[in-house]
N, C-alpha and C positions, 0 to 999 in steps of 0.2 A: 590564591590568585590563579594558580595553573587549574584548579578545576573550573574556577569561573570560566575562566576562556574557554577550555574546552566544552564546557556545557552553553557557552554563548556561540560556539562554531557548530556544535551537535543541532541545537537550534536553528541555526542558520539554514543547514543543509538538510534539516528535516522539513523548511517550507520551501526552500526548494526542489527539493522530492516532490511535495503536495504541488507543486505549481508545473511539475514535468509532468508528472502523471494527471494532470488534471486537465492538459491540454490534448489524451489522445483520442479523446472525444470529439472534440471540434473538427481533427483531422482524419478522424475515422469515418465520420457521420457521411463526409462526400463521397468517399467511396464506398460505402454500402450501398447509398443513390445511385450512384453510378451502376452497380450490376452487382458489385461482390457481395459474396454471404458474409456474413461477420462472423461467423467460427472461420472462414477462410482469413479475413481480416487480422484476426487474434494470431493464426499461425503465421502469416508474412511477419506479423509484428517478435514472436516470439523466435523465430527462424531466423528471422535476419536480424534482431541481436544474439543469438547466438554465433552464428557466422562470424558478427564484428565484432566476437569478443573469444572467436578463437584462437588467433593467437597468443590471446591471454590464459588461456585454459593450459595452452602445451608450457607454458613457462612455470607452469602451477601445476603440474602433474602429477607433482610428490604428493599434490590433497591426495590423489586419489586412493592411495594404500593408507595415507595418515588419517583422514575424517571422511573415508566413502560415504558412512548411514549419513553424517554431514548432508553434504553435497546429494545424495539424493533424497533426502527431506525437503531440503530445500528446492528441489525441483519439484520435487510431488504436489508438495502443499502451499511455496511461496509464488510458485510459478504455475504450473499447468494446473493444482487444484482451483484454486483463486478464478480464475479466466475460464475451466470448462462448467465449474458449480454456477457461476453468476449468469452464463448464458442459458443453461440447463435451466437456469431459477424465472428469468426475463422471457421463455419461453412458453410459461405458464402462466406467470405472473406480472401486475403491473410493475415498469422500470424503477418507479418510484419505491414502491415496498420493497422490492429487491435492491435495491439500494442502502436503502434504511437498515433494511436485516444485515446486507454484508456487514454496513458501518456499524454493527452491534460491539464488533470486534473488541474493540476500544474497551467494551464494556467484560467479555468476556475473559480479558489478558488480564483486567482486574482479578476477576477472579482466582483467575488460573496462577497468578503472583501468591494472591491471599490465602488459598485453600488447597493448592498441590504443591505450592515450592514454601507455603507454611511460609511466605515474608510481610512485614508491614505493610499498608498503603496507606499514603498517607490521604487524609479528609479534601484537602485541595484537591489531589488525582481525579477522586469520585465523586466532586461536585463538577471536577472539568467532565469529566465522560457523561453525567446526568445533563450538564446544560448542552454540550455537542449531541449527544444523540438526539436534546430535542430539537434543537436548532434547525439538526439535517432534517428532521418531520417537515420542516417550515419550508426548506430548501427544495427537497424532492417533491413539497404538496402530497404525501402521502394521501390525503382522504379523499385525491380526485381519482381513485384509482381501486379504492379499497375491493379486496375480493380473496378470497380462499379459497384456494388449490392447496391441498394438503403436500405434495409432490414438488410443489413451485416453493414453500417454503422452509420443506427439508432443505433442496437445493440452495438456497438463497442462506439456509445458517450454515448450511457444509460449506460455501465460503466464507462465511465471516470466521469459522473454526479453519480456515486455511487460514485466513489472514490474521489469526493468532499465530500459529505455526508460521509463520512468514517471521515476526516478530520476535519469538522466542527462542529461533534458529538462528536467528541473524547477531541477538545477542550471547547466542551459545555457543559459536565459532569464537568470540573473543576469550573464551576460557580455558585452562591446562596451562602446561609450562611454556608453550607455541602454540599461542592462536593463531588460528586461520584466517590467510589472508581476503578477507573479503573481495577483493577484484576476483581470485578465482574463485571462493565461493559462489558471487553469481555468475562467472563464465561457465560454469558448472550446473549450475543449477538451470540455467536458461540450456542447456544440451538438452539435459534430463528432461527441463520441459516442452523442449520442441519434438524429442520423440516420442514424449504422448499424447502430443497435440497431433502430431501426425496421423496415429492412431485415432484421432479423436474428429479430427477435420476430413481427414482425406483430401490433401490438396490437388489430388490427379486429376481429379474431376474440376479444377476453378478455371475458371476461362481467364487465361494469362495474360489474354489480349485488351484486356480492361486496363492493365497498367499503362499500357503504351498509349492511351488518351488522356483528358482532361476530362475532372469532375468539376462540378457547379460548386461555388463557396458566397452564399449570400449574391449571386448574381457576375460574381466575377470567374473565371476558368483560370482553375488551375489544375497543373498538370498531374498526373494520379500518383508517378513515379517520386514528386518532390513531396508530395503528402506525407506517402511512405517512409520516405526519409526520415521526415518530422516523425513518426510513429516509431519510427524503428532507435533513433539515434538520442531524439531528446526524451520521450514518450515512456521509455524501456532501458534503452542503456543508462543515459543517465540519471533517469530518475531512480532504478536499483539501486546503480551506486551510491549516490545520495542518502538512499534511506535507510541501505545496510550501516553505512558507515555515521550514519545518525545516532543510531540503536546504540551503536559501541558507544557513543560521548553520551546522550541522555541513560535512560532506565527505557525499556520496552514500555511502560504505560502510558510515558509521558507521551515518547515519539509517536505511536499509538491515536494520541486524540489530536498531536496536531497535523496527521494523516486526514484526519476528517476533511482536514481543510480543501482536500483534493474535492471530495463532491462541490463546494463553493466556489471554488475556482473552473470546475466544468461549468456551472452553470454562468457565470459570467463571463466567458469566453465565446459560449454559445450565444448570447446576449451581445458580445460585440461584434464579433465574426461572425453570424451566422444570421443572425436577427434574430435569433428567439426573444420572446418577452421577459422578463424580469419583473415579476408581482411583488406586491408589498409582501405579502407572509414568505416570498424567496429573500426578498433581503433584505427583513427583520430574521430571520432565520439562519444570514449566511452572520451578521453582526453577534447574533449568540456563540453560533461555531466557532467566532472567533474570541467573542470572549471562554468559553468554556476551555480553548486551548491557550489563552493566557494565564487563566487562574493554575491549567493543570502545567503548564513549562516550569512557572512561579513557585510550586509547592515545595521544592528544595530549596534551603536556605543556600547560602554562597559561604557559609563560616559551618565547619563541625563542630559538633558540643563537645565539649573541651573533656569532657566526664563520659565513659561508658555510662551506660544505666544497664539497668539487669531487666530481664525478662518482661518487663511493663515499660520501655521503652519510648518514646514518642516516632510518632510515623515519619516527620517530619528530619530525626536522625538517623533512623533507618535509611528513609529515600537518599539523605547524605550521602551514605558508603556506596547505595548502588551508583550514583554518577562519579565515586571515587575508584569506583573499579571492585567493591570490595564483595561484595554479594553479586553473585552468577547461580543462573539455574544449571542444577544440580546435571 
């Protein structure tokens, strides 16, 4: 009963992860319009949650002698890999396909469970990450876009291989005799990544003055500083928290594909706030994503097999122990 709840709360908080991160789009799009770069964008966003989650980091100081390679993994690849790869990727590449390739992720944690930590997965998992990846095709419209930059789509799988390392970090703090506290993991991890977004943006150069006006939002003004807000505090703080703390109550593959959900929920946001269109193949396509991460939440029973089984196993007992806490990457 106690791991049902927990994997009905891990659930909970992993769509609303997908639904905070899914709205920094909506409130990033106006200030781009407005004048900002969007690598400058990315760094206010990644800046000022670290900022607001400094004093959480000094309370949590002892990570830093106890799980440093921790703490700056997860800055590397959950936080500043993630955000410089996908802009690097969009710069060459249509948003769409870079999209798609980030969201492979889902796909690739698969593997990386199956074939380097040598664990089960189970059939449900990888019919949910087959139907989410196609889903998001439908969602992003990949084919109005299609094109090849060899460079744009390194860039675009070097983030979705961030956004495995986001995953696989996140569940790798809950292991040893004292796991790591997630809050300071990502107060940490968002340090790490604001200084090499720094390195990456050069915010010296943003014209600062931009905040202190109003962007345009589907025809109404709002002000650029409360956007920010929204990017910084629901966007980024809490949706990290969120997702870290997901990871710990599901398995990394589940929480994984129902991450996807975050491209569907940008796009219907953008769709009500912004006025973009919303096509039939977007939302026959956001309705699969969401089946695909039904099927994959659903692939762990709620009862353990009462029997070990030996070496041939079913996937479906394996997934068991990882929401029971029992299998952690190595």
């Amino acid at each position: 009963m106690q791991t049902s709840r927990g994997r009905s709360a891990g659930l909970g908080l992993a769509v609303v992860s997908a639904l905070a991160y899914g709205g920094s789009g909506v409130a990033a799009k106006p200030l781009i319009q407005a004048g900002l770069d969007p690598l400058h964008v990315v760094w206010l966003r990644v800046a000022g949650a670290a900022l607001v989650l400094l004093p959480v980091a000094w309370r949590h100081r002892a990570l830093v002698a106890r799980r440093p390679a921790l703490l700056v993994g997860f800055g590397l690849l959950g936080v500043a890999g993630v955000q410089a790869c996908y802009f690097a990727a969009i710069s060459r590449i249509p948003v769409g396909v870079a999209l798609l390739i980030e969201y492979l992720g889902p796909a690739l944690l698969l593997g990386w469970v199956r074939f380097v930590q040598r664990r089960p997965v189970s059939r449900a998992a990888a019919v949910g990450v087959v139907l989410a990846v196609g889903g998001l095709a439908c969602v992003v419209e990949v084919w109005s876009g299609m094109g090849f930059d060899a460079w744009g789509l390194v860039f675009a799988l070097g983030a979705a291989c961030c956004q495995v390392g986001y995953f696989v970090l996140a569940d790798h703090g809950s292991g040893g005799d004292r796991p790591a506290d997630p809050v300071g993991v990502i107060a940490y991890g968002l340090l790490v990544g604001a200084a090499v977004m720094t390195v990456v943006a050069r915010p010296w150069g943003m014209d600062w003055g931009l905040l202190a006006t109003s962007a345009d939002m589907n025809g109404s003004r709002v002000p650029a500083v409360l956007l920010l807000a929204w990017i910084v505090l629901i966007a980024t703080v809490a949706a990290y928290l969120t997702g870290v703390v997901a990871v710990r109550r599901l398995s990394p593959q589940v929480a994984g594909v129902v991450a996807c959900l975050e491209a569907v929920v940008a796009i219907v946001l953008a769709w009500v706030l912004l006025g973009e269109k919303l096509s039939l193949p977007q939302t026959v396509g956001g309705a699969v994503v969401l089946l695909g991460a039904f099927i994959a939440q659903s692939s762990t029973p709620k009862a353990a097999a009462p029997e070990p089984v030996a070496r041939g196993e079913g996937a479906s007992a394996a997934a068991e122990r990882e929401l029971s806490g029992g299998a952690r990457p190595a």
